[in-house]
C-alpha positions in Angstrom: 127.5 79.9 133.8 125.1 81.7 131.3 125.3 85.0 130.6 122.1 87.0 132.1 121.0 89.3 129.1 121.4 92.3 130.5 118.6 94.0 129.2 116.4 91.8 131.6 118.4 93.5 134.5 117.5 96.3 136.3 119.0 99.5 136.7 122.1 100.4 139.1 120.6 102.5 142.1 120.4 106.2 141.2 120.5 105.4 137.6 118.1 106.9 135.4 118.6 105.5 132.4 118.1 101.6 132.0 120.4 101.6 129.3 123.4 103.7 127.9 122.3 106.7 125.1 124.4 105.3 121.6 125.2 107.4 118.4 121.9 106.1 117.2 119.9 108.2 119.4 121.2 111.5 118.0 118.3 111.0 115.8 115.3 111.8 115.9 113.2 112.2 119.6 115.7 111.0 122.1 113.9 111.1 125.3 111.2 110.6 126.7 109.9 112.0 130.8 112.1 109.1 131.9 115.3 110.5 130.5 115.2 106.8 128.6 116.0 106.2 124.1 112.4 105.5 122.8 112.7 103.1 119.9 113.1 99.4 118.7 115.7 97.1 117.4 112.7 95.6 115.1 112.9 97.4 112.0 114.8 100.4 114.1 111.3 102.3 114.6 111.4 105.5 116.0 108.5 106.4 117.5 109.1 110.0 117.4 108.4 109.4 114.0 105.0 109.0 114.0 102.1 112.2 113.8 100.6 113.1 116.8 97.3 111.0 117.2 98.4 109.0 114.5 100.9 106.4 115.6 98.4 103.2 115.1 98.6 104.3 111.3 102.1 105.1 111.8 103.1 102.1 112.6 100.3 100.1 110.4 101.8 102.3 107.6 105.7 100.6 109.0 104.7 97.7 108.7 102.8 97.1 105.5 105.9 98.5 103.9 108.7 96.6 105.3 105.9 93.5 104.2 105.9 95.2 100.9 109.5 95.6 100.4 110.7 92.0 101.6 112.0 93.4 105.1 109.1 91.2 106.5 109.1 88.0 104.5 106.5 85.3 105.2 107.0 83.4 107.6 108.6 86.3 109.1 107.6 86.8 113.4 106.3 89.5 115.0 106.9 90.6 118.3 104.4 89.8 120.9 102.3 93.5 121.2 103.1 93.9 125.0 107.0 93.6 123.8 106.8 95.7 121.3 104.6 98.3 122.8 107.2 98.3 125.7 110.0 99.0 123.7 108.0 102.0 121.7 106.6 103.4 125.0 102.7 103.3 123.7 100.1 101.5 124.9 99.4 98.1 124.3 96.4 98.7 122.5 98.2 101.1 119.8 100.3 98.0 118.4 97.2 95.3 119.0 95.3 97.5 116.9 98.2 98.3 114.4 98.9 94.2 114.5 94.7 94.2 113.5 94.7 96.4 110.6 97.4 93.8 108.8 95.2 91.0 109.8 92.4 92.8 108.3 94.2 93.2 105.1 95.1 89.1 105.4 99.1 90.0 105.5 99.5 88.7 109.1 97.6 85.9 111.0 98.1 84.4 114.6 99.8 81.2 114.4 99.4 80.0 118.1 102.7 79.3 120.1 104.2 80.8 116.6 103.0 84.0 117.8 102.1 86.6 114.9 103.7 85.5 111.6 103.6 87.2 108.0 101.2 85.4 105.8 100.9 87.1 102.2 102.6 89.9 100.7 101.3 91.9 98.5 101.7 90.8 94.8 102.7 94.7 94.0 103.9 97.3 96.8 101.0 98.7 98.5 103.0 101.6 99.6 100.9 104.4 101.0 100.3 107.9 99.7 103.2 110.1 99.8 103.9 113.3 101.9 101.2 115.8 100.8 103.8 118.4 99.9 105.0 116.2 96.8 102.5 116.7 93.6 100.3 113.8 92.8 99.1 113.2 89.0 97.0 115.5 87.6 93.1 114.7 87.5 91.8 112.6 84.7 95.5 111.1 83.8 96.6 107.5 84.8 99.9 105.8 85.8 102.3 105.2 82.5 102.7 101.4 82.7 99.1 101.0 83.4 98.0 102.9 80.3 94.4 103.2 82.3 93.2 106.3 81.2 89.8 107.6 80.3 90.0 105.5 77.1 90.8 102.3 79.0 87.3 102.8 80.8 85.6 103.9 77.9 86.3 100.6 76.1 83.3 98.7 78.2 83.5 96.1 74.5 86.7 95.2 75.6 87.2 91.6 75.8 88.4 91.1 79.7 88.2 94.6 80.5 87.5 93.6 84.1 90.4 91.2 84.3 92.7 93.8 82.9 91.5 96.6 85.6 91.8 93.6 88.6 95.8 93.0 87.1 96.5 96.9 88.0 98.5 97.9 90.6 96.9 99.9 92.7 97.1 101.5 96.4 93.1 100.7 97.7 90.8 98.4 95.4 87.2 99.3 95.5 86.2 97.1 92.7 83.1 95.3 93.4 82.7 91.6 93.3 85.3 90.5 96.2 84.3 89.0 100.0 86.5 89.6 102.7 89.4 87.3 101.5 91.5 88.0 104.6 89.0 86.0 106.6 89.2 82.8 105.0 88.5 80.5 107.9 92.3 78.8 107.1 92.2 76.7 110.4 88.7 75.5 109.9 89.9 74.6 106.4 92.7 72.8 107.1 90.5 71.3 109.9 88.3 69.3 107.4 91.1 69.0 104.9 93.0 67.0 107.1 89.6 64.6 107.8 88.8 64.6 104.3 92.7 63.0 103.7 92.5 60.2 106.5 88.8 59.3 105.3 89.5 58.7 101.0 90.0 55.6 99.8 92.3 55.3 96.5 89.5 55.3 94.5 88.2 58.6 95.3 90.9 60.1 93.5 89.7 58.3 90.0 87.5 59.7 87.5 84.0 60.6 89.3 80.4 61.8 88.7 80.8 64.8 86.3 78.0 65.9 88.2 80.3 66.4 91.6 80.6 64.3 94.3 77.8 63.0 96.0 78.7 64.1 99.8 79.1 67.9 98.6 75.6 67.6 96.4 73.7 66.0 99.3 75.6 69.2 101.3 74.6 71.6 98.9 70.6 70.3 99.1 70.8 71.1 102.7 72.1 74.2 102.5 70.2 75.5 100.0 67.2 73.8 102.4 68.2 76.2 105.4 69.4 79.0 103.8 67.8 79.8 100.6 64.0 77.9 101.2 64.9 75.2 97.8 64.0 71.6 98.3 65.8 69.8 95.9 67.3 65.9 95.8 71.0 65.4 95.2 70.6 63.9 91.8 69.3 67.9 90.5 72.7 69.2 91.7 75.3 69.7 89.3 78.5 71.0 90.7 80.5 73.9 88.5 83.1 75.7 88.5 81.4 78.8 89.6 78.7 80.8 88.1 80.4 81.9 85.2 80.9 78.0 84.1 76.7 77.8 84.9 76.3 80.5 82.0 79.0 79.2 79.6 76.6 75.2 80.2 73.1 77.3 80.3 73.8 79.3 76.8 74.8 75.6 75.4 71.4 74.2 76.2 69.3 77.6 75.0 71.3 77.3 71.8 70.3 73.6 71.3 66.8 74.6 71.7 67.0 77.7 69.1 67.1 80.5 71.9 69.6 82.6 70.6 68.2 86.1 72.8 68.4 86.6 76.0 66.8 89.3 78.4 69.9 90.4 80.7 68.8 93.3 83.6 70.0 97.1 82.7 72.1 97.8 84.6 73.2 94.1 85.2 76.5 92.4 85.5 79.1 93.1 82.7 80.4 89.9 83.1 77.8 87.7 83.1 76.4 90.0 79.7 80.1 89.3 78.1 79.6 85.6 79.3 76.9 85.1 77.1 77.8 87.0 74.3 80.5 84.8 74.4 78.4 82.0 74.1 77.3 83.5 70.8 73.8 85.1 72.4 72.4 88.4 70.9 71.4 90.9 74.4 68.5 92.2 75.0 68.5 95.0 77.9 65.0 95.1 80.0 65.1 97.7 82.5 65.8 97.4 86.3 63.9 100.3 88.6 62.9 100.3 92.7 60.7 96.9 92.1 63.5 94.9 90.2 63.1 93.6 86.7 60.5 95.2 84.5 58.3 92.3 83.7 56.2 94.2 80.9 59.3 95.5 79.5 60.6 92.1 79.4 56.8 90.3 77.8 57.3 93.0 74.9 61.2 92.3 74.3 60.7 89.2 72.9 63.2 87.3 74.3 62.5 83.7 75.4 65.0 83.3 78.5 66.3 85.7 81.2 68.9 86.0 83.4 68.6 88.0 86.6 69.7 88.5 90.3 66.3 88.8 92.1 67.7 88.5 95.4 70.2 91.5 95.2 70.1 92.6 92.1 73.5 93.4 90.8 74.9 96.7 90.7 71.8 98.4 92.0 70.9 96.2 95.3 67.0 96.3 95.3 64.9 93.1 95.7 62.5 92.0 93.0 59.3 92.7 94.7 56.1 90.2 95.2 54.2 91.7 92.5 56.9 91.1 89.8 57.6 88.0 91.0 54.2 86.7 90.5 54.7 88.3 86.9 58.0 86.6 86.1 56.5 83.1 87.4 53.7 83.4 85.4 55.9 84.8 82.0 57.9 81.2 83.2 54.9 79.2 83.0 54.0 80.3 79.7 57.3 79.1 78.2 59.7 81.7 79.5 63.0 80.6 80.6 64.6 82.3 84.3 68.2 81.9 85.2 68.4 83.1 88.5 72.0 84.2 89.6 71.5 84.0 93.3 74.1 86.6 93.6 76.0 87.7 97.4 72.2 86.7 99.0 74.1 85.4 101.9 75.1 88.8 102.8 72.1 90.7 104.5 72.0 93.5 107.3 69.2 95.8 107.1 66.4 93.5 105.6 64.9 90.4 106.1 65.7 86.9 103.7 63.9 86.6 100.8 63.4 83.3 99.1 64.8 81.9 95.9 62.8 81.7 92.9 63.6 78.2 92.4 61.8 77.9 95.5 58.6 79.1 94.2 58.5 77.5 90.7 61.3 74.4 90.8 60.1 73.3 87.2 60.6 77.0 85.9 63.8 78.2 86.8 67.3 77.5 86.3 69.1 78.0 89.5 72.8 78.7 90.0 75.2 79.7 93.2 78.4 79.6 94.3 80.8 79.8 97.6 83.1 82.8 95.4 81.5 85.9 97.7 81.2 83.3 100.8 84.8 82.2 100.7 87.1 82.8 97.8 86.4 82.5 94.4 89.9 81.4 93.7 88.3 77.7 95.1 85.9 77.6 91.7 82.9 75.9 93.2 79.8 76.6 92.4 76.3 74.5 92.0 73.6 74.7 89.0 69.9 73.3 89.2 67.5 72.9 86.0 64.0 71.9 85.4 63.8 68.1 84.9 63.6 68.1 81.4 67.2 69.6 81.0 69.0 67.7 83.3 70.6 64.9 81.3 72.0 67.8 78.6 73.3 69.6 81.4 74.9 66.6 82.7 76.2 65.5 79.4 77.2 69.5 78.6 79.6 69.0 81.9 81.2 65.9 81.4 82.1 67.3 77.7 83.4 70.2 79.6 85.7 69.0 81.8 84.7 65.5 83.5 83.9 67.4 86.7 85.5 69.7 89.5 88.3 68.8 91.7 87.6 66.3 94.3 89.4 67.3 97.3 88.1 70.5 97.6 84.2 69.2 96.7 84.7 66.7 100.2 86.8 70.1 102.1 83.6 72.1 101.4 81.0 69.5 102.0 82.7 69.0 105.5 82.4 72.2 106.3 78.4 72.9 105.1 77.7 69.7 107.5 79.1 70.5 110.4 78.3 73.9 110.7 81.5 76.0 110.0 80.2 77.6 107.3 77.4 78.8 108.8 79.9 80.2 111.7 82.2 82.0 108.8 79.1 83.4 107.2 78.0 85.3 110.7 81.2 86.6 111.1 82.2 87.5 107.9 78.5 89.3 108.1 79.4 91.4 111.2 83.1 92.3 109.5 81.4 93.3 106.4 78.5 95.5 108.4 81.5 97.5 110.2 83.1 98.1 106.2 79.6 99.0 104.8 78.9 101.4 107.7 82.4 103.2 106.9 81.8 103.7 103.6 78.1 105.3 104.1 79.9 107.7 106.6 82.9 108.0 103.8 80.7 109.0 101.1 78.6 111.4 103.4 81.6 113.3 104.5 83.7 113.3 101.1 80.9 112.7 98.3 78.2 115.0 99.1 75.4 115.0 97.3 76.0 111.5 95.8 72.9 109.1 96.0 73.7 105.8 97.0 72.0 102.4 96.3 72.1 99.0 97.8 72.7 99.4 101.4 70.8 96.4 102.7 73.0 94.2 101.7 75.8 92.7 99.4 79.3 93.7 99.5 79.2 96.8 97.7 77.4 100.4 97.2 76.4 101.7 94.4 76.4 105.8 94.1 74.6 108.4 91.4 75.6 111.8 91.0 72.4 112.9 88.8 72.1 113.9 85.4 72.8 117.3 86.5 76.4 117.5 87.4 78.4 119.2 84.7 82.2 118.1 83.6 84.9 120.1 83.9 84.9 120.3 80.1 81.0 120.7 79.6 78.7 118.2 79.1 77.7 115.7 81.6 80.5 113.9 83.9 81.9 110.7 82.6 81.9 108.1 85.1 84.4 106.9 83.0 86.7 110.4 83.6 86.2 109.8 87.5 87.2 105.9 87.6 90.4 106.8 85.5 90.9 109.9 87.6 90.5 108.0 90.7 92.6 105.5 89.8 95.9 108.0 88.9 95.3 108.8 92.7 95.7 105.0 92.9 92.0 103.9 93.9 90.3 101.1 91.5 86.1 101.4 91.2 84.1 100.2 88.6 82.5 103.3 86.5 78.5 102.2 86.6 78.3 103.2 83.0 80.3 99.2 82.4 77.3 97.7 83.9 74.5 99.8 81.6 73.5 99.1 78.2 71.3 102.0 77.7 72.8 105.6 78.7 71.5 106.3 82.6 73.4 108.8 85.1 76.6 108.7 86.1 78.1 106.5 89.1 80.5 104.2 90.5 79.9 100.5 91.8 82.1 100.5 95.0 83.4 97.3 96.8 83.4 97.5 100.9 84.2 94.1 101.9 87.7 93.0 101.0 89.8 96.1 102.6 90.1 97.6 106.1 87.8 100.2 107.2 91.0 103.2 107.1 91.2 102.3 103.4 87.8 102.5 102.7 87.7 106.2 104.0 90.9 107.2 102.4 89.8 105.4 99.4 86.3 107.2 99.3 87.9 110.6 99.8 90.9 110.1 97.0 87.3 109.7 95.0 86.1 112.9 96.1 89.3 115.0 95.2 89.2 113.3 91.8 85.3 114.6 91.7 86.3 117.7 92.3 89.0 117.9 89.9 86.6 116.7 87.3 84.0 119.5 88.3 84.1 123.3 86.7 
């Protein structure tokens, strides 16, 4: 006969306690109303631990350590919420919302019949920030092993400066530039993956089209149809390995022709500016105000090709208008050369679409995109449209480069652009990314007063001013530079806006909402604000 687990069986008559009190509960808060030990076997939490009002975080906090720390392995299960909330003595809704935050954060994930299962740790503990009694760093000074001090973000010529800021540990990473990777749409993924696998024949997986493979360029000229207002045939489509590849090809092809300067916006990406100097291109910076691009300042440059994000300009989120569109289409026809780096112009909230420029002059503009802010851009995919005339160097430019992407995950994503899924992911991922956009506007109102902030619409990340006015602590004008390495001895990673300038301009922070849960995002924005304040006289 089995043996009935006992803690399934109810208490003798009389009895108040549904099990006996052990040396363990000497610790801690023993009792509840009931007379009954409050606590759990998993990971021996104590809820009498937690802050009053704050045992979602408490537990959140629990969690993400025992992740951290190897207690929780992947793989590992969690208990079902209405077990664990039982044996805590909360309300369901305090664990469900606990079990949310790591979901958020893409370190959990339901599994189905598995339950809830540990799915990523973190590459470096994430611990949280200590008891306030214990001293934190002083302001302006970084960790030791990073060595990311004020001189680290001065260095802006720094070959891979951005790489080497990504590869720092860190508690909460504003940096700019990353979608919400926890909501990788795994199932629908492994969904098409498997189709993909039972549908290729043994020669799909030779040497194919350097330009990609034709099911995810005839996907790609449909979605570009819906979404971005392009008609194009699959034969224009050249897949890449992201945008960054499109550059490295494009400044091949302007060198062959003798363009060796090219217009970039100012403030504009620091990567895509180190991309081409790379590529052996001298810079030419043509200034970016409330209408976009300055046309006239770009005419009297001088330079004979451009590269700009009219849909959301990057870092400063406004939209080239109508008027200096008509400008830049008509400095295009006269021989001008536009790369348009359709950057994040999936992600819209507040405004309505605006078209590609490609749509408006196909024979004039050089068109690259990419799934990196849409899905991940560890996958590398990206696609690159040119005028006619350079189609067959670009072509030739690619197979030279590397004889074309990956296959499988070409046929994964064209699956998923036909049948709708992405689409799907891209309205969800919107609403998820609205909720982290509002809590960073409320963040920055409540700990960053004062600071103007740029690019709301849309995109996946703000971009805030604190005016030429604001004094250092030392005299002079504050270094963006001083608060990014400030911030970051607190343990919060931001870009410094004065990376992303080429002329001097005021001080400010580019600040990434969409990868990390909204509770980081305001604890984040307010380790910012203590660093300001340290900064400040």
């Amino acid at each position: 006969m089995d043996v009935m687990d006992r803690s399934t069986m109810p208490p003798a008559q009389g009895s108040k306690n549904p099990r006996p009190a052990t040396a363990a509960d000497s610790s801690g808060d023993r009792t509840r109303a009931s007379g009954a030990a409050v606590g759990s076997d998993f990971l021996q939490l104590d809820i009498g631990q937690a802050p009053p009002g704050g045992r979602t975080a408490w537990l959140a906090d629990r969690l993400r350590s025992a992740i951290a720390d190897g207690r929780l392995p992947v793989g590992a299960r969690l208990p079902a919420s209405r077990v664990l909330a039982g044996e805590l003595r909360v309300t369901r809704g305090v664990v469900t919302e606990a079990y949310r935050r790591l979901a958020e954060s893409g370190q959990i994930a339901g599994r189905g019949r598995l339950g809830t299962v540990v799915v990523a740790a973190p590459a470096t503990p994430r611990e949280r920030a200590r008891d306030t009694a214990e001293p934190g760093p002083a302001a302006g000074s970084a960790p030791k092993e990073s060595g990311a001090g004020p001189a680290f973000f001065g260095n802006v010529d720094r070959e891979g400066v951005v790489d080497a800021l990504r590869a720092l540990p860190c508690r909460i990473d504003l940096s700019p530039g990353v979608p919400d990777l926890a909501a990788f749409p795994r199932a629908g993924w492994l969904r098409a993956e498997r189709a993909v696998l039972g549908a290729v024949t043994p020669a799909d997986f030779g040497y194919g089209d350097p330009r990609g493979a034709p099911a995810l360029r005839r996907a790609v000229v449909g979605w570009l149809a819906r979404n971005r207002g392009i008609r194009a045939d699959p034969d224009e489509v050249v897949v890449v390995a992201g945008v960054a590849q499109a550059l490295g090809l494009l400044g091949q092809l302007l060198r062959a022709d003798g363009i060796r300067r090219i217009a970039v916006e100012d403030p504009g990406s620091l990567g895509a500016r180190q991309q081409l100097e790379y590529s052996g291109h001298e810079i030419v910076p043509v200034p970016v105000d409330a209408g976009g691009l300055d046309v006239a300042a770009l005419r009297a440059g001088g330079a004979r090709a451009v590269v700009l994000t009219p849909a959301h300009q990057f870092p400063t989120g406004v939209v080239l208008d109508g008027e200096r569109r008509r400008e830049l289409l008509s400095w295009a026809a006269d021989g001008g050369v536009v790369i348009e780096d359709d950057y994040d112009a999936e992600h819209r909230y507040d405004r309505p679409p605006v078209p590609a420029l490609r749509s408006l002059l196909p024979d004039g503009v050089c068109y690259a995109g990419s799934v990196s802010k849409l899905l991940a851009p560890a996958l590398r995919v990206g696609w690159l449209l040119v005028p006619a005339d350079r189609l067959d160097a670009l072509v030739t430019a690619k197979r030279y480069a590397d004889l074309g992407n990956g296959i499988l995950t070409q046929l994964v994503l064209a699956r998923l652009m036909d049948s709708g899924e992405l689409e799907r992911h891209l309205r969800h991922v919107r609403l998820r990314h609205r909720r982290r956009r509002d809590a960073m506007l409320r963040a920055i109102e409540k700990h960053l007063p004062g600071a103007r902030v740029h690019g709301a619409a849309a995109g996946l990340h703000l971009m805030v001013t604190f005016g030429e006015a604001r004094r250092g602590a030392h005299g002079g004008g504050l270094r963006d530079t001083d608060l990014a390495a400030a911030a970051l001895a607190r343990g919060v990673k931001a870009h410094p806006l004065s990376w992303h300038r080429i002329n001097p301009g005021p001080p400010g922070l580019v600040l990434g909402y969409a990868a990390g849960p909204v509770h980081e995002i305001d604890e984040g924005i307010a380790t910012i604000g203590t660093a300001l304040r340290g900064l400040l006289p």
